[in-house]
KOLVEXRO-181956 format. One record per residue (C-alpha): x, y, z; residue number from 1. Coordinates in pm, 1 decimal. Layout:
NODE          u          v          w   miti
NODE          X          Y          Z    NUM
...
This chain:
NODE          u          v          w   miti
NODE    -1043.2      -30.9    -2800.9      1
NODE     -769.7      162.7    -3019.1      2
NODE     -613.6      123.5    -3328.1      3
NODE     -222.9       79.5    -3381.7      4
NODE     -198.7      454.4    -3597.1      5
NODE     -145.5      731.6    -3362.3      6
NODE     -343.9      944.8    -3569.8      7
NODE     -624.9      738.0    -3535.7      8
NODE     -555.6      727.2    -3152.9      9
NODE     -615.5     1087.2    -3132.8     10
NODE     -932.9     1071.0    -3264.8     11
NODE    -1145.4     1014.5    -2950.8     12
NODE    -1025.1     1298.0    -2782.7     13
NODE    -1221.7     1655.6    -2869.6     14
NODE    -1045.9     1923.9    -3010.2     15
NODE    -1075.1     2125.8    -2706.6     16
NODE    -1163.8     1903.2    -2389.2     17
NODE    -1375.1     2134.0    -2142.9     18
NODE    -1188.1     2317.4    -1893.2     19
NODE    -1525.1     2195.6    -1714.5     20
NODE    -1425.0     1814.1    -1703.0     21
NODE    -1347.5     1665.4    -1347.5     22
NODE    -1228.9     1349.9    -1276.5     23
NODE    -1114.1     1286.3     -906.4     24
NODE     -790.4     1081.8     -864.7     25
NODE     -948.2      926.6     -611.3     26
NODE    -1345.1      874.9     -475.1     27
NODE    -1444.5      695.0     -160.1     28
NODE    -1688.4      458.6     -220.5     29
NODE    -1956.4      443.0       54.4     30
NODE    -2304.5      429.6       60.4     31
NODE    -2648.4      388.3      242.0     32
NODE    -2534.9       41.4      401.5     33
NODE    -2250.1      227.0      553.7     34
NODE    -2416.8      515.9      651.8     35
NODE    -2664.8      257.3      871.3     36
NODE    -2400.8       53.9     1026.4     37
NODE    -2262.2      377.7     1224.9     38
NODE    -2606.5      492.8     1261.8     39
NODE    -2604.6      152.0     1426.6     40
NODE    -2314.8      144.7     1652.5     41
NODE    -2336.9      444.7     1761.0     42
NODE    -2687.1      357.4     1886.6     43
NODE    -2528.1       55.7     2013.9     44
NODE    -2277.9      248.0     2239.3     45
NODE    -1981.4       77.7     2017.5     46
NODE    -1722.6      353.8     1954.9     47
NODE    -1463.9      220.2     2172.3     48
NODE    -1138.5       34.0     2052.7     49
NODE    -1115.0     -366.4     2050.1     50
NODE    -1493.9     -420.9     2086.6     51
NODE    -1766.0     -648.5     1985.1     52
NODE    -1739.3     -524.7     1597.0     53
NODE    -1364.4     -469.8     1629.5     54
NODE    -1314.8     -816.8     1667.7     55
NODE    -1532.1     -924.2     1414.7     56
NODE    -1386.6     -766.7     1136.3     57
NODE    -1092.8     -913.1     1294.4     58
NODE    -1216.7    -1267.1     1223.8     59
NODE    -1352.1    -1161.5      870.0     60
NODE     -975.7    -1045.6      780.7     61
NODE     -841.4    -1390.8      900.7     62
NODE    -1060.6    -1555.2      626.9     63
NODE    -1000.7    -1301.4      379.3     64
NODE     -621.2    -1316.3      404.7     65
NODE     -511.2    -1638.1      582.9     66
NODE     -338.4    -1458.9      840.3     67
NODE     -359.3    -1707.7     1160.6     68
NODE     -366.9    -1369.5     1358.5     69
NODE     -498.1     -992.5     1301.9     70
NODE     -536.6     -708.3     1495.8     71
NODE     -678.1     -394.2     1425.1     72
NODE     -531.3      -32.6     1413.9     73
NODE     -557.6      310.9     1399.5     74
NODE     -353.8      306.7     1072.4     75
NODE     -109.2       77.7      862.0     76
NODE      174.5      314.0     1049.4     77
NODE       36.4      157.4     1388.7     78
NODE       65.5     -201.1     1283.2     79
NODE      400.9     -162.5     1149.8     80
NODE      553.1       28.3     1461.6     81
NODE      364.0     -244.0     1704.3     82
NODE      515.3     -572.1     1467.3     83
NODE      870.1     -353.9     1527.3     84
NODE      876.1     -306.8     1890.1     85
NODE      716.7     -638.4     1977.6     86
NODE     1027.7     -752.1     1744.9     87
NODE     1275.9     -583.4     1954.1     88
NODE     1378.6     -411.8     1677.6     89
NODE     1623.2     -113.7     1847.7     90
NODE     1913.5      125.0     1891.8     91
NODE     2243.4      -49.2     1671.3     92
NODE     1987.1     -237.1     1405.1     93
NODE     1935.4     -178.4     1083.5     94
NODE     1624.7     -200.6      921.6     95
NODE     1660.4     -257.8      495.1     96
NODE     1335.1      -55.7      306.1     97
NODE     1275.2       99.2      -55.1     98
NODE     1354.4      446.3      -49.4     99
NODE     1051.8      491.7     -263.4    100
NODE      772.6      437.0      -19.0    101
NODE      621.1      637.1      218.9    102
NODE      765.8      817.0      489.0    103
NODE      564.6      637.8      787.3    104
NODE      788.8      348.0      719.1    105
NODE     1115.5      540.1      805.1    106
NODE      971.4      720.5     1025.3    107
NODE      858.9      409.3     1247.3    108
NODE     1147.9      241.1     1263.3    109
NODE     1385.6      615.6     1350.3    110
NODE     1087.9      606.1     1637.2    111
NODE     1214.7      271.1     1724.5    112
NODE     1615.3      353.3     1774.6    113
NODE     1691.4      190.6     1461.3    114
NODE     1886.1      283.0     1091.9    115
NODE     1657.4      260.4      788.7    116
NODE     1899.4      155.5      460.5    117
NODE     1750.8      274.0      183.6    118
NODE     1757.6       27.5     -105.1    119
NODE     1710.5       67.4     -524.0    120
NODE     1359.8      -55.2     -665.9    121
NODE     1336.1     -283.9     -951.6    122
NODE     1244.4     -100.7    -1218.4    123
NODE      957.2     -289.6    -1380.2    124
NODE      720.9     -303.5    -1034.8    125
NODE      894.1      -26.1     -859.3    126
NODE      931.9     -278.4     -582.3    127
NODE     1249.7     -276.1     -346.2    128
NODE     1502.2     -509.5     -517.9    129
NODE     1610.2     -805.8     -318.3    130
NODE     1971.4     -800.6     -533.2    131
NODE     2019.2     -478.5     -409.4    132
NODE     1892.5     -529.0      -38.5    133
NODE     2157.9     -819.4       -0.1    134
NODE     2445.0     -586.3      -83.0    135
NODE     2343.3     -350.8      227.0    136
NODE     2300.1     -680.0      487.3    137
NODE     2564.1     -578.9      756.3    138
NODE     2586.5     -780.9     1074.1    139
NODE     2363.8     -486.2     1216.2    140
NODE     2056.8     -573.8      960.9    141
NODE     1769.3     -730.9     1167.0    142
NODE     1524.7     -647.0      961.8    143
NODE     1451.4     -688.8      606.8    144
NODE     1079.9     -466.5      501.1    145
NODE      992.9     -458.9      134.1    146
NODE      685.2     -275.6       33.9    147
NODE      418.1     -407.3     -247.1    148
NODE      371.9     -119.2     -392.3    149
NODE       20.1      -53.2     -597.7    150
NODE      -75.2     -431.4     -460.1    151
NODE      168.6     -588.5     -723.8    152
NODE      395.0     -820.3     -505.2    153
NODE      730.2     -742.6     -460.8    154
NODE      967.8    -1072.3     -520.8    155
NODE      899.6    -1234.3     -200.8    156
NODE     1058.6    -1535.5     -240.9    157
NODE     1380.5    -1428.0     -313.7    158
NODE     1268.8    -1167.4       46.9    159
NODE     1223.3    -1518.0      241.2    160
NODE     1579.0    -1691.3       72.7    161
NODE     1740.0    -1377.0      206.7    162
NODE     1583.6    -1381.2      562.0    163
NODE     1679.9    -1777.1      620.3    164
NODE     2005.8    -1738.3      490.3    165
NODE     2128.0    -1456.4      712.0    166
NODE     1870.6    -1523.2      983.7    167
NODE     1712.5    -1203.8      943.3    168
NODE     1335.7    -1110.4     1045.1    169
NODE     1049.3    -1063.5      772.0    170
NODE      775.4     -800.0      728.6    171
NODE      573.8     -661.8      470.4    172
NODE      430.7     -330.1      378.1    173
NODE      143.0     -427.8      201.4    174
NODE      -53.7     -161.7      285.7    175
NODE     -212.0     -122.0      -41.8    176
NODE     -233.5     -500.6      -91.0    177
NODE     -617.8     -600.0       12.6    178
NODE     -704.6     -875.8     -198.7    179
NODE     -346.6     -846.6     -385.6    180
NODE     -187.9    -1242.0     -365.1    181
NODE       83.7    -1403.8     -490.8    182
NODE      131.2    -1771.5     -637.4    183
NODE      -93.3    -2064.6     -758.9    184
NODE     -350.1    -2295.8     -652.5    185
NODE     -239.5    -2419.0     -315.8    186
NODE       20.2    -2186.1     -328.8    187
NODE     -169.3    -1882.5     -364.7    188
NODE     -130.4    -1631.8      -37.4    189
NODE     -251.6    -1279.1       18.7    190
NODE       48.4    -1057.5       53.2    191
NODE      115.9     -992.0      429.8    192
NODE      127.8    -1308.4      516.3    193
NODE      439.8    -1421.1      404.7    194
NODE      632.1    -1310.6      637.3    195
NODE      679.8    -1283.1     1004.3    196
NODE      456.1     -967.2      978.0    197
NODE      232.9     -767.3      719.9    198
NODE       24.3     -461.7      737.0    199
NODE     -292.9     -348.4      551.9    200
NODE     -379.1        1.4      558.7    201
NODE     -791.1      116.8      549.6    202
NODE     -699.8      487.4      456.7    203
NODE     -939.5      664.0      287.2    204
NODE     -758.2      695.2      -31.8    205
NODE     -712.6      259.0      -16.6    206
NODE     -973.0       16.3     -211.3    207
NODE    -1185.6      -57.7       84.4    208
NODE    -1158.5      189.6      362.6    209
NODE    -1248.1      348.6      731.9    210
NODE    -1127.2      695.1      693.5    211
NODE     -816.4      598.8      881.2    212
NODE     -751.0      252.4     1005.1    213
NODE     -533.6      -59.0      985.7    214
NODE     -443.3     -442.9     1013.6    215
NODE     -124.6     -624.7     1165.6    216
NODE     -151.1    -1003.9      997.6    217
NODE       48.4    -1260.9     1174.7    218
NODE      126.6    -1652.5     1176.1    219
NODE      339.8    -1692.3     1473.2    220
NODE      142.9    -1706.9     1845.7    221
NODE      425.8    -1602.0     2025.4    222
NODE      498.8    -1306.4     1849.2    223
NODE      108.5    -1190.1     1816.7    224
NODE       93.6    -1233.3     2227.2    225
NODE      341.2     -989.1     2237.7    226
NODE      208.5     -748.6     1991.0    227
NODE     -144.8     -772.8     2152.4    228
NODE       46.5     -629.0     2437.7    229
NODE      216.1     -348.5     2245.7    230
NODE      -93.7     -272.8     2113.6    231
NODE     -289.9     -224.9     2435.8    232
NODE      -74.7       27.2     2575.2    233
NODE      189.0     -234.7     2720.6    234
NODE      -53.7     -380.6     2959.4    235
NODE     -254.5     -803.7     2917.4    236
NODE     -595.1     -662.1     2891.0    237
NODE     -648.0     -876.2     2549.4    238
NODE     -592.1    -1157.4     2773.4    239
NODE     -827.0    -1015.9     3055.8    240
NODE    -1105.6     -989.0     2799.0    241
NODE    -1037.5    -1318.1     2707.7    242
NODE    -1056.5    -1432.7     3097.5    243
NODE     -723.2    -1572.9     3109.5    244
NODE     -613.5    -1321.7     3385.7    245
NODE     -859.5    -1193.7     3645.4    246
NODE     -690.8     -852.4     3634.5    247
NODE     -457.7     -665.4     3377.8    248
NODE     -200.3     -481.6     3463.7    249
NODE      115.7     -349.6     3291.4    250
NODE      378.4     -582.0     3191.6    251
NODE      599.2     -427.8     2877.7    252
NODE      603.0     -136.2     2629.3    253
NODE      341.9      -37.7     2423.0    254
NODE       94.3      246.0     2275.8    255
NODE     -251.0      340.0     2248.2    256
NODE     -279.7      126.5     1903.0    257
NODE     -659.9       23.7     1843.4    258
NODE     -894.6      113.9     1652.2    259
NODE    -1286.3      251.6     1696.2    260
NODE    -1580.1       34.1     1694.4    261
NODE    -1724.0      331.4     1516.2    262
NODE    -1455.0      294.9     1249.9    263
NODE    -1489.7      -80.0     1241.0    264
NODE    -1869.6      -55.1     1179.2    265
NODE    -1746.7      165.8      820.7    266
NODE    -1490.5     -108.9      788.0    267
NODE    -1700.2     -422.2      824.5    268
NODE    -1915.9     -285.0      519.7    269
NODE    -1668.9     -232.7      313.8    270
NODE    -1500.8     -543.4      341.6    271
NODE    -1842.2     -719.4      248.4    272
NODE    -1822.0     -511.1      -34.8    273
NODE    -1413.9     -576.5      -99.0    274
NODE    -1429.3     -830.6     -378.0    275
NODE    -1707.5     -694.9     -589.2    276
NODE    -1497.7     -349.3     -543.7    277
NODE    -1150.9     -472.7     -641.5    278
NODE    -1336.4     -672.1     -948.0    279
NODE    -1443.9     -331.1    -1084.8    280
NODE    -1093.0     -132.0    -1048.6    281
NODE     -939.5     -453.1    -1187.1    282
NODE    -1153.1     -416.3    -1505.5    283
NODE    -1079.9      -50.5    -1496.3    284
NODE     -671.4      -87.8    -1483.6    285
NODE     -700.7     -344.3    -1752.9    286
NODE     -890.1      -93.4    -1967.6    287
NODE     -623.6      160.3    -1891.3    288
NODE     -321.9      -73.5    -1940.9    289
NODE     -471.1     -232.5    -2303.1    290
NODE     -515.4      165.0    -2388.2    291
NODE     -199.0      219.9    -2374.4    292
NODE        5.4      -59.4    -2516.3    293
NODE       33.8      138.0    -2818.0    294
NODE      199.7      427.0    -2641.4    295
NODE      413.7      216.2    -2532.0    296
NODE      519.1       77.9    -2833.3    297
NODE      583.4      423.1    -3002.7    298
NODE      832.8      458.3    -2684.8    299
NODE      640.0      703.1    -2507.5    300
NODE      585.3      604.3    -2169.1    301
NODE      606.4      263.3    -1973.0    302
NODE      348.7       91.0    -1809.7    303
NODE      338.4     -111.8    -1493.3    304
NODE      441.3     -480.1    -1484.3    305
NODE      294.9     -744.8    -1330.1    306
NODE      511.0    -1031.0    -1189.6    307
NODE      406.2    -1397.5    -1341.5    308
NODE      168.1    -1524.4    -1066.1    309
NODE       73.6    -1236.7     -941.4    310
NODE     -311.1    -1156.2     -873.7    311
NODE     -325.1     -797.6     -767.6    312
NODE     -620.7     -515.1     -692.5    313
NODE     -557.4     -265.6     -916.9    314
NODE     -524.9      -42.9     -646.3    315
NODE     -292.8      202.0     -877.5    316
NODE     -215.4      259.0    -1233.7    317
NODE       73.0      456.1    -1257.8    318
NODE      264.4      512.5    -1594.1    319
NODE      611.0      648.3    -1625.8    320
NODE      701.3      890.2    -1899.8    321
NODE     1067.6      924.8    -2003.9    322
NODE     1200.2     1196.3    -1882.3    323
NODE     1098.7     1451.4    -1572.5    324
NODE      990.6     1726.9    -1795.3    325
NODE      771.0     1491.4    -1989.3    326
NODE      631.6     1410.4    -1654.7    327
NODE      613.3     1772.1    -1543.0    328
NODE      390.7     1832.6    -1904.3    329
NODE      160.4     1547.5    -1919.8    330
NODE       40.2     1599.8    -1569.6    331
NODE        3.8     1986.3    -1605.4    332
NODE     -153.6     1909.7    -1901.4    333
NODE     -405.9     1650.7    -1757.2    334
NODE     -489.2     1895.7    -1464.3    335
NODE     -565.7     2130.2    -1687.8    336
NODE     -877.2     1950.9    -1869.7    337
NODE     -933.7     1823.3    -1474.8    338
NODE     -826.2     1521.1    -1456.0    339
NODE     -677.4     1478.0    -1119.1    340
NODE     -312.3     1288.1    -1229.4    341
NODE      -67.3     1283.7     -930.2    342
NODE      336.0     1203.7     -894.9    343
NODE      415.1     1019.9     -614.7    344
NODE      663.2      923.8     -336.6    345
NODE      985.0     1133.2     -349.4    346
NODE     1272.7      922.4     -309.6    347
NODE     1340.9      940.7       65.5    348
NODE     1726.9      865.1       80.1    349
NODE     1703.0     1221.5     -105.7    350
NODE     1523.4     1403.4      150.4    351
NODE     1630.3     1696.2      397.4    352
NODE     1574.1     1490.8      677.3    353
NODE     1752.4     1146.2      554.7    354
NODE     2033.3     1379.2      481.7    355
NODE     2038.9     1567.8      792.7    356
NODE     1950.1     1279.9     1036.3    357
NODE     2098.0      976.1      846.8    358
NODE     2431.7     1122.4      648.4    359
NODE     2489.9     1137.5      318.8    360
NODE     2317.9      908.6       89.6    361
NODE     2439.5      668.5     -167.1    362
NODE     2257.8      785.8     -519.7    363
NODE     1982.7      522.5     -619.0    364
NODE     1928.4      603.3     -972.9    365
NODE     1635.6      376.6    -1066.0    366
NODE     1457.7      543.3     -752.1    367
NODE     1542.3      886.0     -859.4    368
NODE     1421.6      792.0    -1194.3    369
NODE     1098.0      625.1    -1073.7    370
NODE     1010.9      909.7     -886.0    371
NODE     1082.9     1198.2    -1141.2    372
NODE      877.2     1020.7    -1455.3    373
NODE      573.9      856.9    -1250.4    374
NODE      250.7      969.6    -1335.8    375
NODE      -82.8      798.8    -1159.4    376
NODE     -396.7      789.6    -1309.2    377
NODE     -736.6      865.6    -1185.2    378
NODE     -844.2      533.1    -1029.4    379
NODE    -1146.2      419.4     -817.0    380
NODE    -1459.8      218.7     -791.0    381
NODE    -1702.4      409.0     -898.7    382
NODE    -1497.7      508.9    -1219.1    383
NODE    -1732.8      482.1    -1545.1    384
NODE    -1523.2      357.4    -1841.9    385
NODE    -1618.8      615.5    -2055.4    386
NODE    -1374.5      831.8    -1817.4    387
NODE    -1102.7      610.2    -1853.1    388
NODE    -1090.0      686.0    -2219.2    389
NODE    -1098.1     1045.0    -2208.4    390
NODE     -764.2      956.9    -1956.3    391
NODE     -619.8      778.9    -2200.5    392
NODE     -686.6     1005.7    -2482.5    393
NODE     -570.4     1297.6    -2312.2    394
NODE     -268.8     1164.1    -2204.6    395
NODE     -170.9     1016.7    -2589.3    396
NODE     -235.7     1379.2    -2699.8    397
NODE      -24.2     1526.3    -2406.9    398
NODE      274.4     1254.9    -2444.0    399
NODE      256.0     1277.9    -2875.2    400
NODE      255.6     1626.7    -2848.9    401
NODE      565.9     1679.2    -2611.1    402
């Protein structure tokens, strides 16, 4: 698609690109056959939590991931705070994360009584880094929670050495994982299920999505009895509805933690639509990623790397310039032709709150780095190619230029 002269990679882009130009970071993808299936629930009387079309997109995640169990939530942020207290996870544990992810991750497990530790990411995935995780096991870590961040696994094996060897619980952000695995042939699992927990998130902004909305994937029966509980406000009714009590009543903690019918009829259409989705932004993040190996090679900017046996949705393509002001220019330049480029998560060991609630923070320098050079590209299904390359050509002229 582009020579190896920089000149000649500045040719596609117009002298002046039109102030006029717009291109979204991010479109929802929905159409006519989602539009009928809530005209058809709500005709139905479905817009309740855990019903009839609840469960079945249930079922349809079980075969999609490989989970043994799934339940359905509000949000990713639900699942991961129902996996924690059904975990016992409490006041005097410690719970190790990336301090470049989101904040709902912290902010669950504060909720729950216990420390985050913020660990350093690698810095070719921008994944937590197990190396650095092990250093910050204490005899108060219960917990260990790396994020897959952009649906490129995080080193998960290395994840379950650490958990066995220090006899340490398992779960996994994968939030923007959908159709993101890990491994070969018999091998080959969808991220979330590695663990003793994973969560998916259907936010609007994710590949296939509900608005707001969410999945807890589990293998182990025990553990999923007791999270059906959390999830149903601390009372058996999954087991009621199920007829294995003739009454439910209250019998541990829990929240108000499933999701709509209503939201599950948007759902269930989009995860028909999942694979043939994810096969288009794939082809569009390859098209960005072969665009710029050049830029790369003039030492420009780096681009994202993919583990070896890795299979992800090219959920995000983020690039990372070389310093923050080179950051700070190509994405003011980029918004200024319209194209919606974004930074992203701002390392949270860093923040006010960390600092006030937490103490003072040890510096994490690839984090810090991470989040003061990332830029992410506009990325979604309905994305012509032809938009790509005006991307990539106005970032080359933004990043030569600087």
């Amino acid at each position: 698609m582009w020579g190896s002269n920089a000149a000649l990679l500045l040719a596609p882009i117009p002298s002046k690109l039109s102030s006029s130009l717009k291109i979204p970071y991010h479109e929802p993808s929905y159409g006519a056959a989602e539009e009928r299936a809530l005209i058809k629930a709500l005709r139905a009387g479905h817009t309740g939590g855990n019903g009839t079309i609840t469960m079945r997109v249930a079922e349809k995640l079980k075969a999609m991931t490989g989970a043994k169990h799934v339940l359905m939530t509000p949000s990713a942020t639900s699942a991961m705070e129902i996996a924690l207290i059904a975990a016992g996870v409490g006041h005097g544990d410690e719970v190790l994360m990336p301090s470049f992810g989101f904040v709902s991750q912290a902010n669950v497990i504060i909720s729950c009584g216990a420390t985050p530790v913020f660990c350093d990411v690698d810095p070719g995935t921008m994944n937590m880094c197990p190396e650095d995780a092990e250093r910050r096991i204490t005899k108060r870590t219960k917990l260990l929670f790396p994020v897959h961040y952009a649906g490129i696994p995080a080193k998960i094996t290395a994840y379950k050495r650490l958990a066995k060897k220090y006899g340490l619980l398992l779960f996994e952000d994968a939030a923007q994982c959908l159709l993101s695995f890990q491994g070969n042939g018999a091998r080959k699992r969808h991220l979330g299920t590695f663990g003793d927990a994973g969560c998916i998130s259907f936010h609007v902004t994710k590949n296939a999505g509900c608005g707001e909305g969410g999945a807890l994937l589990l293998n182990d029966r025990g553990l999923a009895e007791v999270c059906e509980i959390v999830q149903e406000k601390g009372t058996n009714r999954s087991a009621f509805l199920r007829g294995q009590v003739d009454k439910y009543t209250w019998v541990g903690p829990g929240g108000s933690h499933v999701l709509s019918d209503l939201l599950s009829a948007l759902l269930e259409v989009q995860l028909k639509r999942a694979p043939a989705m994810t096969a288009r932004r794939v082809k569009l993040w390859e098209r960005y990623h072969a665009g710029f190996e050049e830029l790369e090679h003039l030492g420009l900017v780096v681009r994202p790397g993919v583990p070896k046996g890795a299979t992800h949705n090219g959920h995000i393509y983020a690039l990372r310039a070389r310093t923050s002001a080179e950051q700070d220019d190509i994405l003011a330049a980029l918004q200024k032709v319209g194209i919606g480029a974004v930074f992203h998560f701002q390392p949270l060991h860093a923040s006010p709150f960390a600092q006030e609630r937490l103490g003072q923070q040890q510096e994490l320098p690839i984090t810090t780095h991470a989040a003061e050079t990332i830029i992410r590209l506009p990325l979604f299904e309905g994305m012509k190619a032809a938009q790509v390359d005006l991307v990539i050509a106005a970032v080359y002229r933004a990043a030569i230029s600087d």
